[in-house]
C-alpha positions, 0 to 999 in steps of 0.5 A: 500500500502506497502512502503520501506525505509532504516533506518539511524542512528549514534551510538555516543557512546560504552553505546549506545544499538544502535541495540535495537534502530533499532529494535525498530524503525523497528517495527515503521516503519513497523507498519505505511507500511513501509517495512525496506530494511536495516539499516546503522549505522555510529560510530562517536563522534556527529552527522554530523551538515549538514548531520546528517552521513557523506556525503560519507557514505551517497553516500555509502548508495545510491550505495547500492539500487536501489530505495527506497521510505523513509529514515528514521533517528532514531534521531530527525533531523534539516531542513537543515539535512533533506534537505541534506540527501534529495538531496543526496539519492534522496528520503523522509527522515522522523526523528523518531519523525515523525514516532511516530506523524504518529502512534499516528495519526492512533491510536487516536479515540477521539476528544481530542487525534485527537487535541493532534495529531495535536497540537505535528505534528503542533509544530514539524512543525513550527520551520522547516518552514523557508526556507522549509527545508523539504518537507512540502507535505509528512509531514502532516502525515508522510505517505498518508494524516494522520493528518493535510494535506498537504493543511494546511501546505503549508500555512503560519506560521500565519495561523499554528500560529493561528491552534495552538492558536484554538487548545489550547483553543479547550484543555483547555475546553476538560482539565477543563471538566476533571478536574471538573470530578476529583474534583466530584471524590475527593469530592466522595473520590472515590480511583483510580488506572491507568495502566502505562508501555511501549507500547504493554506491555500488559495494554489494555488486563489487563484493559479488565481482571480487568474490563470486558471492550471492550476496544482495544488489538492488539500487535501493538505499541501505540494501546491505545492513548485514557485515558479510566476509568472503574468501577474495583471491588476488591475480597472484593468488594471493587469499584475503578476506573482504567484508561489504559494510553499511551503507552510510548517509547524511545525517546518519542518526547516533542511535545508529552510530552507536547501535551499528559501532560492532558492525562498523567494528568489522571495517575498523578492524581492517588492513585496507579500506576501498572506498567505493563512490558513484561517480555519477552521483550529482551530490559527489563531494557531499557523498565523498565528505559523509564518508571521509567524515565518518572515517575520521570519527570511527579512527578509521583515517589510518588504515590505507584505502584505494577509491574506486570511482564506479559507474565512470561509463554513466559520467566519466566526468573526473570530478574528484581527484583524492589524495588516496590511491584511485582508479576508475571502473564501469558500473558493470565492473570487470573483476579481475581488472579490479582485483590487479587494482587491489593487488597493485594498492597492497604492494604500495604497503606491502614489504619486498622480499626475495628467499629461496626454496630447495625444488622439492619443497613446492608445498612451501612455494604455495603457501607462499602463493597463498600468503604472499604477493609472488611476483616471479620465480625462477628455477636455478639448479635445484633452487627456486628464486623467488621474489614477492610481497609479504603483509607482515616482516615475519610471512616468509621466514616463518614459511620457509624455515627448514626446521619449523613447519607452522 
């Protein structure tokens, strides 16, 4: 069932991109069923503290339609400003942030990303309990009966208080799972590459080229919520893993920072980074920012990263030119052109090493195919010459020592 709205938002400044907000938002709304009537922008210096936009603009805003079943505020908004709006245009007001819980929880297939879903509604939720400033029936997952469910959340804070608390404990297992999977990993000293970039970028399709997975493609917003981990085999046949993450946005509400922090973890926690970016995005360098921004606040700055700017035969325009390594690829993607790409960016960070191996020992020469970047061998005598790549000082001597097998 489609529904209808109107957007509502304030533009506080000249600097502020307000039409890319919209549009933005737009493409929220509608990817939950929600089919936009219009938008309204009031300029004004701050947001009205009672109604968010002035009372008479909102009266003018009502004079316009005849009906319409959600109005929809691009900022975040207070109880008392959702109540105000509310009584005014006669209608359902859901905030920004409330779109997003409502796409995240569409999109999450995993008990993790479900739990995660309903810890950021729930900690949006209590905060705005007092006085039920909002309507507490439509809030349960933004639109239908997504998320926690109204039953849930007209009970009292306890009862939410004690949701949250079962949440948490429910988290802390599933987190100390992963990180004894990350510990295995740094013991294996296993290399690891994660897929970071704003939302429908085009990660998900890049994941399934690097690594002949399933995993879901749609161009819609948020379509991965779930970390996913595969096998990647570079052209040397070199063997990592790589993970696609979340997608991230404008605005990315902080319940979801923090609820989403283990998910983010997975890419926090990684050996290189490749940002990927729609270079046919018309709002490029506030997409390219979102990202770099919130690279920045999860400490993440650090970690090498290759820019792939995809979608380059829909606009082949060289807009942005990065500091980062950077190439440029086709929205239909070659994989193995993309994976020299990688290989060539880890040899950038990697350290050269040449070592040499009896003939008869090939088994210890693949597994330094597998663990290493080999770049070329040559046999003298009954001496194979080899020279490569390897992730970490210790790679090859601990492969190739006579006396100890590990």
């Amino acid at each position: 069932m489609t529904h209808t709205g109107i957007i509502l938002a304030v533009q506080q400044s000249n600097k502020q991109d307000i039409d890319l907000e919209i549009k933005e938002l737009k493409e929220l709304s509608e990817s939950i069923g929600i089919e936009i009537l219009g938008s309204h922008v009031q300029k004004r210096q701050t947001v009205d503290r009672k109604s968010y936009v002035g009372s008479g603009f909102l009266s003018e805003v009502k004079a316009q339609y005849e009906e319409f079943d959600y109005c929809i505020v691009n900022d975040e908004i207070l109880a008392s400003q959702n109540r105000a709006i509310e009584n005014i245009l006669d209608t359902s007001v859901i905030d920004r942030t409330q779109v997003i819980l409502d796409i995240f929880s569409l999109r999450a297939q995993s008990k993790s990303g479900q739990l995660q879903v309903e810890l950021a509604q729930l900690e949006y939720l209590v905060p705005r309990l007092k006085g039920q400033g909002i309507n507490l029936s439509r809030l349960g997952g933004g639109i239908g009966t997504r998320g926690p469910g109204e039953t849930k959340l007209e009970t009292d804070r306890r009862h939410i208080n004690s949701r949250i608390s079962d949440i948490k404990r429910q988290l802390k297992v599933i987190d100390n799972h992963r990180l004894r999977y990350r510990q295995k990993r740094d013991a294996n000293q296993v290399t690891k590459v994660s897929l970071i970039g704003y939302t429908n970028a085009g990660k998900s399709t890049l994941f399934n080229k690097l690594t002949k997975a399933d995993a879901l493609q749609a161009d819609k917003l948020f379509a991965t919520l779930d970390p996913l981990t595969r096998e990647m085999v570079l052209p040397s046949g070199f063997q990592c893993i790589i993970s696609d993450t979340v997608g991230f946005i404008q605005k990315l509400p902080t319940t979801l920072i923090e609820s989403f922090k283990s998910t983010l973890e997975e890419a926090a926690d990684s050996d290189f980074l490749i940002h990927v970016i729609d270079n046919n995005a018309a709002d490029l360098f506030n997409q390219y920012d979102t990202v770099v921004d919130l690279i920045d606040s999860l400490d993440m700055k650090d970690i090498p990263q290759l820019v792939l700017f995809n979608k380059t035969d829909l606009n082949d325009d060289k807009r942005l030119l990065p500091l980062h390594s950077h190439a440029f690829v086709n929205k239909d993607m070659d994989g193995q052109v993309i994976l020299q790409e990688v290989e060539d960016f880890m040899k950038e960070h990697f350290s050269g090493y040449s070592t040499s191996l009896p003939i008869a020992r090939q088994d210890k020469l693949y597994r330094l195919k597998r663990q290493t970047i080999v770049t070329d061998t040559e046999v003298n005598d009954d001496i194979i010459e080899i020279e490569g790549f390897e992730p970490r000082g210790d790679f090859v001597n601990r492969i190739t020592a006579k006396d100890e097998e590990v």
